[in-house]
Structures are given as C-alpha cells and as structure tokens.
Backbone as JSON Lines, residues from 0, in Angstrom:
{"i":0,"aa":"X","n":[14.27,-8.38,18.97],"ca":[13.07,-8.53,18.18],"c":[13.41,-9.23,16.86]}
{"i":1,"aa":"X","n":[12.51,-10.48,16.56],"ca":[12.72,-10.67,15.39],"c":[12.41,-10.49,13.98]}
{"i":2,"aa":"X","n":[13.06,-10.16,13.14],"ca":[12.66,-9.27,11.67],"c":[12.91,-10.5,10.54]}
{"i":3,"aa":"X","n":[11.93,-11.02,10.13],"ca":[12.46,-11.56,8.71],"c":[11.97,-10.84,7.41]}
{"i":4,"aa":"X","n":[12.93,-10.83,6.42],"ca":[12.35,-9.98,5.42],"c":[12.85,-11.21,3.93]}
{"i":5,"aa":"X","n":[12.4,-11.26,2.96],"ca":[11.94,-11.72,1.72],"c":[12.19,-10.33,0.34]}
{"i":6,"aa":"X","n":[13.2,-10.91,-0.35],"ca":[13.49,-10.01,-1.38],"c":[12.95,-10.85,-2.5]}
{"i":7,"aa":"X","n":[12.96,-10.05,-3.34],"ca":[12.82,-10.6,-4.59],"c":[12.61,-10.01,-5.86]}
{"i":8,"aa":"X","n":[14.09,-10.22,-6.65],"ca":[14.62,-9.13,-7.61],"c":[13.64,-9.53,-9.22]}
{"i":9,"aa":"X","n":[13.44,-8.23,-9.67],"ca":[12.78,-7.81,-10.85],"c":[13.52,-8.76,-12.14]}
{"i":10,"aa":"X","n":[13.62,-9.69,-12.71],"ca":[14.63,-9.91,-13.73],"c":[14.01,-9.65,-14.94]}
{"i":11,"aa":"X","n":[12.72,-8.86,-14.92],"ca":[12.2,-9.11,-15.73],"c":[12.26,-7.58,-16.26]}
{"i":12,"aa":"X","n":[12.57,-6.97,-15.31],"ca":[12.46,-5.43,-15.03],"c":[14.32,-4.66,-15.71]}
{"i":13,"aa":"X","n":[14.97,-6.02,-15.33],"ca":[16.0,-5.85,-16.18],"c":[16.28,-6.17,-17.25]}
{"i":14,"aa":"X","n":[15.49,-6.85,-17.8],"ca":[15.44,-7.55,-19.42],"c":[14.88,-6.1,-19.91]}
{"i":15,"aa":"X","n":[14.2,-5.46,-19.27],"ca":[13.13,-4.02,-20.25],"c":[14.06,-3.3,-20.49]}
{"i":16,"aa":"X","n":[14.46,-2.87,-18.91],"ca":[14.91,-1.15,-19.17],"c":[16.45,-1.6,-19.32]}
{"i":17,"aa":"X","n":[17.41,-2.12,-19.27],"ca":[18.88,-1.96,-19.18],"c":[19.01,-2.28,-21.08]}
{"i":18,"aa":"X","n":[18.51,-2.67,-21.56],"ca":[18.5,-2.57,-23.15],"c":[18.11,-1.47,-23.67]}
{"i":19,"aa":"X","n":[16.97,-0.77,-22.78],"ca":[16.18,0.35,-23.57],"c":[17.16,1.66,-23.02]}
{"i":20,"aa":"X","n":[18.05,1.19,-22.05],"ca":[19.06,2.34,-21.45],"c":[20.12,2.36,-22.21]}
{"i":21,"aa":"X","n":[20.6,1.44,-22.57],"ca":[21.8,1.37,-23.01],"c":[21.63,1.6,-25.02]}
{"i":22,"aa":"X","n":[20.34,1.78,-25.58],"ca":[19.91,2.29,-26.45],"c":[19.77,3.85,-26.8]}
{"i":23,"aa":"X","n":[19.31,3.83,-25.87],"ca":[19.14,5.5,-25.29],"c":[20.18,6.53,-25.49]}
{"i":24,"aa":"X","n":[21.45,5.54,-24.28],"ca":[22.63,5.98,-24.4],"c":[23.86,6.38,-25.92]}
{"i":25,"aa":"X","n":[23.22,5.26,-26.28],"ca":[24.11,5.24,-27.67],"c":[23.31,6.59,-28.65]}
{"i":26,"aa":"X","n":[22.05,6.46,-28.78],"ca":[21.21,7.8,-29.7],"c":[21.81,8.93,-29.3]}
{"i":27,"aa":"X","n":[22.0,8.89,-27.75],"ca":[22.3,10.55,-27.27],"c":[23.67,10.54,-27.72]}
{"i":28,"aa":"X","n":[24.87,9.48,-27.76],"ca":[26.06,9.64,-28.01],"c":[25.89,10.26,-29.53]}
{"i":29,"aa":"X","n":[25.19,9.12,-30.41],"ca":[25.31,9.43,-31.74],"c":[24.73,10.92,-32.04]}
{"i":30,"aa":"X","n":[23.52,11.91,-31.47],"ca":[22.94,12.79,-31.67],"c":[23.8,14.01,-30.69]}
{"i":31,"aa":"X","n":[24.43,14.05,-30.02],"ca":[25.6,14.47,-29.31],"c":[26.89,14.88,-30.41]}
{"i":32,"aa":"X","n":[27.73,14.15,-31.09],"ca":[28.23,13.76,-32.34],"c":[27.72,14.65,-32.85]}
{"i":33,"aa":"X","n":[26.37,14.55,-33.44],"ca":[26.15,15.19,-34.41],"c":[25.61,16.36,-34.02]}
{"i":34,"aa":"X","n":[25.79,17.16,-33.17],"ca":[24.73,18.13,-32.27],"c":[23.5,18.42,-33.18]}
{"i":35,"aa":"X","n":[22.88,17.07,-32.46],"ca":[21.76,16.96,-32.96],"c":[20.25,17.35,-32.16]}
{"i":36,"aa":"X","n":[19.05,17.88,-32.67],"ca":[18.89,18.57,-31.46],"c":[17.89,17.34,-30.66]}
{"i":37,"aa":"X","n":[17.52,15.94,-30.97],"ca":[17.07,14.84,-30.36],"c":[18.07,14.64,-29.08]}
{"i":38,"aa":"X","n":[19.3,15.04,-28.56],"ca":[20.68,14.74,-27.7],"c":[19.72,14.86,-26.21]}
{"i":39,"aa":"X","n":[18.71,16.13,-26.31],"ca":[17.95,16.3,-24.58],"c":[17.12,14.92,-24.42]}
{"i":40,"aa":"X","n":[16.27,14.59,-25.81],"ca":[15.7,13.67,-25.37],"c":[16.19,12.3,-25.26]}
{"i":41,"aa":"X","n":[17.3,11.74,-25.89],"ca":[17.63,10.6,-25.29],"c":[18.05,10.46,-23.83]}
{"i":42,"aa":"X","n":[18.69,11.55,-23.4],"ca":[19.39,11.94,-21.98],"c":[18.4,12.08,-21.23]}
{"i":43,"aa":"X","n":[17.07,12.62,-21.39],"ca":[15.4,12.63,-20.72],"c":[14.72,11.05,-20.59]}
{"i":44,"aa":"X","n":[15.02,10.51,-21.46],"ca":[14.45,8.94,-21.74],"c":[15.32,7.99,-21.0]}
{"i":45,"aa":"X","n":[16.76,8.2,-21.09],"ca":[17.59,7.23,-20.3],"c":[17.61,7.1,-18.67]}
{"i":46,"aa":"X","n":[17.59,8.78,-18.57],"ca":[17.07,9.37,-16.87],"c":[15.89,8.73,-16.35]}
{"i":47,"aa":"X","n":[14.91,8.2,-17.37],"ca":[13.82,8.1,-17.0],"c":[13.65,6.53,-16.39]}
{"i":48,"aa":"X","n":[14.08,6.17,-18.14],"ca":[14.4,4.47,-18.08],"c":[15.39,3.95,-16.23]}
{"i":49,"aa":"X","n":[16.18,4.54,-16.22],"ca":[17.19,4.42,-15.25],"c":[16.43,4.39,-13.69]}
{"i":50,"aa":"X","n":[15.45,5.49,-13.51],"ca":[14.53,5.96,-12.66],"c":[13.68,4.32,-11.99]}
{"i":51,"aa":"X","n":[13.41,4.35,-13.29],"ca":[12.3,3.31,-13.52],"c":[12.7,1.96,-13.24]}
{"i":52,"aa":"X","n":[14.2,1.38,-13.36],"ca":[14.83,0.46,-12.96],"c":[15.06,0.71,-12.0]}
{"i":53,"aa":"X","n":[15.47,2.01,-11.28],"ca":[15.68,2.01,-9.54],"c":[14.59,1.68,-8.54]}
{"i":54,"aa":"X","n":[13.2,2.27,-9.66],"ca":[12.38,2.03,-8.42],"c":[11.81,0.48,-8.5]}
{"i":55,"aa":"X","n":[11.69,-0.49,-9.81],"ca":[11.07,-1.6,-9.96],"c":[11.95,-2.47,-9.77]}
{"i":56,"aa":"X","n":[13.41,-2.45,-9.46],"ca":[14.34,-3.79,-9.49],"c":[14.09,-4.91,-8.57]}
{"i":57,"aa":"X","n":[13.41,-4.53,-7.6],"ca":[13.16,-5.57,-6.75],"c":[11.8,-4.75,-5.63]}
{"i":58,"aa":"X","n":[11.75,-5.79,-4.8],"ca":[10.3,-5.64,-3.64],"c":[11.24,-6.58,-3.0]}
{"i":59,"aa":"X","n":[10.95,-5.77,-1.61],"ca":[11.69,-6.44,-0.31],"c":[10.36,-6.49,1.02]}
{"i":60,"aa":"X","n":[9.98,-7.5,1.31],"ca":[8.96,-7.75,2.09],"c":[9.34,-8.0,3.95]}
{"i":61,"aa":"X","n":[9.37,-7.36,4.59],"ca":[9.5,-7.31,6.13],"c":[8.54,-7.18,7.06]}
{"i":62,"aa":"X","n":[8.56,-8.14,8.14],"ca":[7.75,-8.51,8.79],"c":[8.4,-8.92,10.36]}
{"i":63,"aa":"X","n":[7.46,-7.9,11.14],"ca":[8.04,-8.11,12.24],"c":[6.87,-8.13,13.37]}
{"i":64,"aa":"X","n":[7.42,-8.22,14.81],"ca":[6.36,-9.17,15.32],"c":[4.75,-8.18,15.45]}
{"i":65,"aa":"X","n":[5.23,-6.72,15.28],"ca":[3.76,-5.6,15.18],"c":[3.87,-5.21,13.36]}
{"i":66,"aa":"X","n":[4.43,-5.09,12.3],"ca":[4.02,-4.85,11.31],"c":[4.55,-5.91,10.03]}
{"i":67,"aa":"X","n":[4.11,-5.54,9.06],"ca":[4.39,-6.0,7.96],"c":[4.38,-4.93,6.92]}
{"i":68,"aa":"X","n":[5.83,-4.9,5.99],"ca":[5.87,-3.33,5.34],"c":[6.9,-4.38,4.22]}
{"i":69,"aa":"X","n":[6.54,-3.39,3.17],"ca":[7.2,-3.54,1.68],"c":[7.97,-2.26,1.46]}
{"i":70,"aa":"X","n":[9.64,-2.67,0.5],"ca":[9.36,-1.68,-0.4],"c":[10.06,-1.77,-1.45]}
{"i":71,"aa":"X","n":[10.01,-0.93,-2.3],"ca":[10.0,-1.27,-4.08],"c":[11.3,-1.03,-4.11]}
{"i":72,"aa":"X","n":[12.38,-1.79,-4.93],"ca":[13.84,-0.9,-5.16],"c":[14.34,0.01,-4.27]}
{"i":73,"aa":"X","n":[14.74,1.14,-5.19],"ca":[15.83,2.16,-3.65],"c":[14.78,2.25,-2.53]}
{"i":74,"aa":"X","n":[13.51,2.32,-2.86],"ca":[12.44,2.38,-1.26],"c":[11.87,3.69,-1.04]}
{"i":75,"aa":"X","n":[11.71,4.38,-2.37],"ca":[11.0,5.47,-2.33],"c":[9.52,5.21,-3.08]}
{"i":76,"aa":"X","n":[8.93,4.05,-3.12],"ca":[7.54,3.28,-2.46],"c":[7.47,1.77,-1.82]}
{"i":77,"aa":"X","n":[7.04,2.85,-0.18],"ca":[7.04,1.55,0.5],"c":[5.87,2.16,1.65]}
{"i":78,"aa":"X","n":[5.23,0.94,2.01],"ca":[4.06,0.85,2.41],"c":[4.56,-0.12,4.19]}
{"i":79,"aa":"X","n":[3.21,0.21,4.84],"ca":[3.54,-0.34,6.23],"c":[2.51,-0.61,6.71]}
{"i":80,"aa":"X","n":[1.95,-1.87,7.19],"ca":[0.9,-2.24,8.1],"c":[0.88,-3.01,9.05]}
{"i":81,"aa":"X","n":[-0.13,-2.84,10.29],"ca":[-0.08,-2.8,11.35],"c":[-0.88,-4.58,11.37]}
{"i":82,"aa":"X","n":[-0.09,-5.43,11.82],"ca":[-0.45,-7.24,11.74],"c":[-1.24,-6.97,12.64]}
{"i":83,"aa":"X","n":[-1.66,-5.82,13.78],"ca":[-3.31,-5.99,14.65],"c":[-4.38,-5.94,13.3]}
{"i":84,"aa":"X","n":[-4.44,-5.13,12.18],"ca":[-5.06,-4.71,11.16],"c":[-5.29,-5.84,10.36]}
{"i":85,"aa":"X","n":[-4.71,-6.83,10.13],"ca":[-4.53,-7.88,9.07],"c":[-5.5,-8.94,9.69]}
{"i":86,"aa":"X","n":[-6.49,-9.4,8.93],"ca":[-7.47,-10.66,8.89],"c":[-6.88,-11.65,8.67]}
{"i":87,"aa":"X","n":[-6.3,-12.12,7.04],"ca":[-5.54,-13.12,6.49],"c":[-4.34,-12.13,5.61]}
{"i":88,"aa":"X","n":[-3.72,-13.65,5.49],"ca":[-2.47,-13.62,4.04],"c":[-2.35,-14.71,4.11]}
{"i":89,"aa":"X","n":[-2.86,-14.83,2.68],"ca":[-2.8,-15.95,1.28],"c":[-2.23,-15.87,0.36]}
{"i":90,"aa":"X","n":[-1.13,-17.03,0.12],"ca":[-0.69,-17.07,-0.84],"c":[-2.03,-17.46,-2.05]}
{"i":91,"aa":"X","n":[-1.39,-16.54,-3.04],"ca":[-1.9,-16.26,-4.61],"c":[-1.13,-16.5,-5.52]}
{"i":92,"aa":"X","n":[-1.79,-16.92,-6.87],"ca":[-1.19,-16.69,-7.9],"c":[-2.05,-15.88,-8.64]}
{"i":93,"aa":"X","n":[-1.26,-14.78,-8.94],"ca":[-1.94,-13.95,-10.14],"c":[-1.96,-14.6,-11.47]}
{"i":94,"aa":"X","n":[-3.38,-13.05,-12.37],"ca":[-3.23,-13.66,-13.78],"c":[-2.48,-12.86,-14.39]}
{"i":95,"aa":"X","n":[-2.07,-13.37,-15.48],"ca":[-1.41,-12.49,-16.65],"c":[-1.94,-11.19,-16.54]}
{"i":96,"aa":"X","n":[-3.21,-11.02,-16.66],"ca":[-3.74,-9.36,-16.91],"c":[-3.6,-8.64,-15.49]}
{"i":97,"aa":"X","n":[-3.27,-9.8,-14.36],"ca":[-2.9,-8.18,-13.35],"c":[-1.49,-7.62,-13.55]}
{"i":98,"aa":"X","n":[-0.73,-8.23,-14.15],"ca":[0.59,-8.04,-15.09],"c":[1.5,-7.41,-13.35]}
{"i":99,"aa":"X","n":[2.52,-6.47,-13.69],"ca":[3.76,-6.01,-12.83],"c":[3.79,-4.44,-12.23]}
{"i":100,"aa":"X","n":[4.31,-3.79,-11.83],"ca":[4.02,-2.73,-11.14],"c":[3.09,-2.63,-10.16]}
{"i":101,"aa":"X","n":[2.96,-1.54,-10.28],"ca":[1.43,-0.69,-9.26],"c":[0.85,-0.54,-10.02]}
{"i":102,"aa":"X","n":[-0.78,-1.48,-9.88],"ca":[-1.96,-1.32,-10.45],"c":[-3.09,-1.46,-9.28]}
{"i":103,"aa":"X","n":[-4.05,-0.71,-9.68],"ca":[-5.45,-1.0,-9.32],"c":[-5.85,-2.42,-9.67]}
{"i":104,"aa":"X","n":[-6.71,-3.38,-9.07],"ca":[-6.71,-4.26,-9.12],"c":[-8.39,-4.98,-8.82]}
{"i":105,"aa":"X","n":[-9.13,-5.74,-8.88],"ca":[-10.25,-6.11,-8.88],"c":[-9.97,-6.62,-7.04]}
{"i":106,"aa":"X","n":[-10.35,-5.47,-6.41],"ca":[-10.35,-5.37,-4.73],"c":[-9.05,-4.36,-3.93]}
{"i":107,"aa":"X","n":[-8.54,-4.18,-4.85],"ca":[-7.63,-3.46,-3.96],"c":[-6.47,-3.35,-4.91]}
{"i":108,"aa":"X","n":[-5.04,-3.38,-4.71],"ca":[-3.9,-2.83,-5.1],"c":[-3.18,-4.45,-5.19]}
{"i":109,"aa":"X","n":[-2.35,-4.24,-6.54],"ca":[-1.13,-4.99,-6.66],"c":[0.45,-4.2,-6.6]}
{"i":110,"aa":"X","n":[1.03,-4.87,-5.62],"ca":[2.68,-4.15,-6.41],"c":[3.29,-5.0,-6.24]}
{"i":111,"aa":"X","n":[4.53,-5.51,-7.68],"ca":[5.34,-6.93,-7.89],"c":[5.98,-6.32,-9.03]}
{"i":112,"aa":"X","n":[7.27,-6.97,-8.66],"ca":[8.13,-6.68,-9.81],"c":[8.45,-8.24,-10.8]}
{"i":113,"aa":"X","n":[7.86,-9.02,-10.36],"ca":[8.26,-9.9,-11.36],"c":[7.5,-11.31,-10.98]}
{"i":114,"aa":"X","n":[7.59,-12.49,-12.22],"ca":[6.54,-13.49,-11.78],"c":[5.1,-13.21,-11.54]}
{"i":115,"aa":"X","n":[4.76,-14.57,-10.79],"ca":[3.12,-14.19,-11.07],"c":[2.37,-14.74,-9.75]}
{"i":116,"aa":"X","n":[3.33,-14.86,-8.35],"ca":[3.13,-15.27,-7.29],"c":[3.14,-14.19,-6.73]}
{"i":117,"aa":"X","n":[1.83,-14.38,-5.53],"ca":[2.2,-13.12,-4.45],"c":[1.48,-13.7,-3.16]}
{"i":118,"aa":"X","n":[1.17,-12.55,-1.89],"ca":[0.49,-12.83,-0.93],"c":[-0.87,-11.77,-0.81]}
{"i":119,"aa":"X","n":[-1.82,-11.97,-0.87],"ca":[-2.86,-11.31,-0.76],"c":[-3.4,-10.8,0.41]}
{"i":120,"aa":"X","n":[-3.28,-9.93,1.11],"ca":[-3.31,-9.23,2.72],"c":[-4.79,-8.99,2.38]}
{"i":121,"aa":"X","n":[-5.96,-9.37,3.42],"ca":[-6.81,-8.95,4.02],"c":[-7.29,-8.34,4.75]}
{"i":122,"aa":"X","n":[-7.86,-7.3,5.4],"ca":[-7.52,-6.22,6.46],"c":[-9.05,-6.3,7.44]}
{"i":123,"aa":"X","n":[-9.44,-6.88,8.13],"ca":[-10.62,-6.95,9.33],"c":[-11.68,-5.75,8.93]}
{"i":124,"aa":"X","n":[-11.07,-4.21,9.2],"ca":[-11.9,-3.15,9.09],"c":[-11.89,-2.89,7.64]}
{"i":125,"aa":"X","n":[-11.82,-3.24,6.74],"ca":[-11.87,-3.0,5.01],"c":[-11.98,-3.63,3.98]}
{"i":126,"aa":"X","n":[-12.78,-3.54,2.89],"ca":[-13.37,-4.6,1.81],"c":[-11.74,-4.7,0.78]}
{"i":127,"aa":"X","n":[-10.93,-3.56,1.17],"ca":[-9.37,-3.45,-0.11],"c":[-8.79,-4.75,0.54]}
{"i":128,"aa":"X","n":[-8.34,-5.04,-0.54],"ca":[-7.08,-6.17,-0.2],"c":[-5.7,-5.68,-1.19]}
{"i":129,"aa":"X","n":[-4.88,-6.39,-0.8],"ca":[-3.33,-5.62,-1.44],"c":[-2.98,-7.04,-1.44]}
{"i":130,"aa":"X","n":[-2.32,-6.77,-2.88],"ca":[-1.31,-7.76,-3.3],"c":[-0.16,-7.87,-3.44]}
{"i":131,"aa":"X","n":[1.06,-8.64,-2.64],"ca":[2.62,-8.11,-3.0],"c":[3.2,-9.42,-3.3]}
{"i":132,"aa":"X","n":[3.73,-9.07,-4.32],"ca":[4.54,-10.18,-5.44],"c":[5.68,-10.26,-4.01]}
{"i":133,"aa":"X","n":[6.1,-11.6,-4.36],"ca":[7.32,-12.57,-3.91],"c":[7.58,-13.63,-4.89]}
{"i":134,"aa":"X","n":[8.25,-14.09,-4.75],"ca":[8.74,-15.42,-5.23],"c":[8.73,-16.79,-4.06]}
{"i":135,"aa":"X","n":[8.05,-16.26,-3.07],"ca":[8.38,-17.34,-2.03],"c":[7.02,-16.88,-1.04]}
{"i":136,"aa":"X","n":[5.49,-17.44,-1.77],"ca":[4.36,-16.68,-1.26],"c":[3.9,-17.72,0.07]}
{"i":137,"aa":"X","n":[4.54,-19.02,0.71],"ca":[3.72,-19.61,1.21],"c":[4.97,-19.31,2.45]}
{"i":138,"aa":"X","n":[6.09,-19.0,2.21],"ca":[7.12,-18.74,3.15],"c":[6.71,-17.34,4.18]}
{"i":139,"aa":"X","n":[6.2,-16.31,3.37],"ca":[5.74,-15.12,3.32],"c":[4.2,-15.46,4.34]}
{"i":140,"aa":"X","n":[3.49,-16.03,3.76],"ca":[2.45,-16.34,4.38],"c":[2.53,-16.72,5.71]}
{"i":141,"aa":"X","n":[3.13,-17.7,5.74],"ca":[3.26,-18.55,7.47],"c":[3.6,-17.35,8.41]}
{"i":142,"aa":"X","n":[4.86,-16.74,7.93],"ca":[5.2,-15.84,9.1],"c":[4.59,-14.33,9.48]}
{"i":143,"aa":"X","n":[3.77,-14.08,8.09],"ca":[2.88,-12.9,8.8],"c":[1.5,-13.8,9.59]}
{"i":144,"aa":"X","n":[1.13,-14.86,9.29],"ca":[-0.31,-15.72,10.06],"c":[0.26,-16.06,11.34]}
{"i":145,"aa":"X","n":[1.75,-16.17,11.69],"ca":[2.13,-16.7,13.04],"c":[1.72,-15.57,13.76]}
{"i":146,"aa":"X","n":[1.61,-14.38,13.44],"ca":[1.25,-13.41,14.57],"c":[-0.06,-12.44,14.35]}
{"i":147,"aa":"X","n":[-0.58,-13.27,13.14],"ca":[-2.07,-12.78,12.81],"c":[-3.31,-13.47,13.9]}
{"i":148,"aa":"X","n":[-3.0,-14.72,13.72],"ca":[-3.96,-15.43,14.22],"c":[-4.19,-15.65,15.79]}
C-alpha cells in the first residue's frame, strides 16, 4: 500500500519557545542560587514552554489510499479522515489573523505550525471545513484528489 506523508517543521515555533526556555532556565538557576521562592515557577513555565514546543514543532500530513490523517509534533494531536468522506482539497493561503496553532476558524478548524499555506478539506456530509498548514499545499492537494475524485 502506498503512504505518502508531508512534514513540515514549526521554525517559527522555535524562534518563540527555545529563547523563552532557555530564559526560564537561567531565572530558575538564578532563583535556585538564591532559594528563591519564584525557583517552582520558572521550572512550571519552562515545563510548559518545552510542552508546547513538543507539541507545535512540526505537522506531519499522511495520506493513504482510504485516509488522510495529521499530526502535530510528538502526535499527541492527531486527527484522521476517511478520503470516502472528503468532497475537495484546496490548496489555500491563509490570512495573518487565522495566525498558527489550533483555532476555530470562519467554517471550521485550522491547525499549522508555521507559514501561511495550507490545504482546506471539504467533507460531502458537512458545512466544517479543516485547515492543515504545509509548506507544500498543491503537492498535498493532488495526492489526496487522486483518490477523492
């Protein structure tokens, strides 16, 4: 069976949090030092920050000849649908204000870790549409429509 899948890493997601971690780190060192009692919360904030880079570093898009499924970083959100279910996928470009992450979206759901390209899934039985960031939306497109249409 053939599987192609489409990654595409957050760089933008690492410009945020690996500065705001490695900030973090240093407060808790310095408040540590000083047993200071701020030491839980930098170690709470860095955990968090860190979290937050595992789950947004990238979106990995797979598609095979019955589904098409995403998922975010380590892959503890990832989503799966059934290409009998799928109407279209169109490549899109988003705007600035649907911005990165998981948002609600004017029709349905966005999730993208970076850039401002995606593919917009249509679904036959439902007015939602879902949006998933790539960097490579018309590559993405062709091969879920080869077994849509």
């Amino acid at each position: 069976m053939e599987t192609k899948s489409f990654t595409q890493h957050g760089k933008l997601m690492y410009l945020i949090f690996i500065p705001l971690i490695i900030t973090n780190l240093y407060l808790f060192a310095n408040a540590s030092a000083n047993l200071g009692e701020q030491t839980k919360y930098y170690a709470i904030l860095s955990l968090l920050f860190l979290l937050c880079l595992a789950c947004f570093n990238k979106i990995t898009i797979t598609i095979t000849k019955q589904t098409l499924s995403f998922s975010m970083g380590i892959g503890l959100i990832k989503k799966t649908y059934p290409l009998s279910n799928i109407k279209s996928c169109t490549p899109i470009k988003n705007s600035i204000i649907n911005g990165w992450g998981i948002r609600l979206i004017q029709g349905g759901w966005l999730y993208n870790v970076s850039g401002f390209h995606a593919i917009e899934i249509q679904f036959k039985n439902e007015t939602k549409i879902i949006r998933i960031g790539t960097d490579k939306p018309y590559e993405v497109a062709e091969e879920v429509n080869k077994y849509v249409k």
